[in-house]
C-alpha positions in Angstrom: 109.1 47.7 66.6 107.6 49.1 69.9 110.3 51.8 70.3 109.5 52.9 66.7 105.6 53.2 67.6 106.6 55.1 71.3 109.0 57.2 69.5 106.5 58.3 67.0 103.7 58.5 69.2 106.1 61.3 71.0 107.0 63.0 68.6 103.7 63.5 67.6 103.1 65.7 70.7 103.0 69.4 70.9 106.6 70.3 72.5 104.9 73.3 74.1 102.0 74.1 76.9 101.1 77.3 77.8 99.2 78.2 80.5 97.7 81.7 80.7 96.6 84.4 83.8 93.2 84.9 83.9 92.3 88.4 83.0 90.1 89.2 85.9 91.3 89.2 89.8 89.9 86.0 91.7 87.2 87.1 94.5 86.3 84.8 97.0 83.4 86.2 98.8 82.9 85.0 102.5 79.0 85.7 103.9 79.6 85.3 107.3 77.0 86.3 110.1 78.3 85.8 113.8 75.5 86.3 116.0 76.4 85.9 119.9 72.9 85.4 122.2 73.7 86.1 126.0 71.6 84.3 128.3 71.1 85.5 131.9 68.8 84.2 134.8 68.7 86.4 138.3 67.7 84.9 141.5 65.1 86.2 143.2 66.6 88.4 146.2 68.6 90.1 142.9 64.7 90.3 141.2 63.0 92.3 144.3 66.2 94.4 144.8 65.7 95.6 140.6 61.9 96.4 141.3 62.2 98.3 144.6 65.1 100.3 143.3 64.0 101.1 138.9 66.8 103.5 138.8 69.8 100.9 139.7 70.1 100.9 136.4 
């Protein structure tokens, strides 16, 4: 008796799936911001030597 139920039970499935492209590309859109923050400390014989001589630089 079950194999009679299980058989009809399949057979009462759709034999086919279809599966479909969508019709649009997929985007992925990545907002990245890198932001790189140098930090710098001068000693203080390299501090006088900058404001005696403005145009070092």
């Amino acid at each position: 008796m079950r194999v009679a139920t299980i058989s009809g039970l399949i057979a009462a499935l759709p034999g086919c799936v279809n599966i479909t492209a969508p019709d649009k590309p997929i985007q992925i859109n990545l907002n990245i911001n890198v932001t790189q923050e140098v930090v710098y400390r001068l000693d203080n014989e390299a501090k006088s030597l900058i404001q005696q001589n403005p145009r070092i630089f």
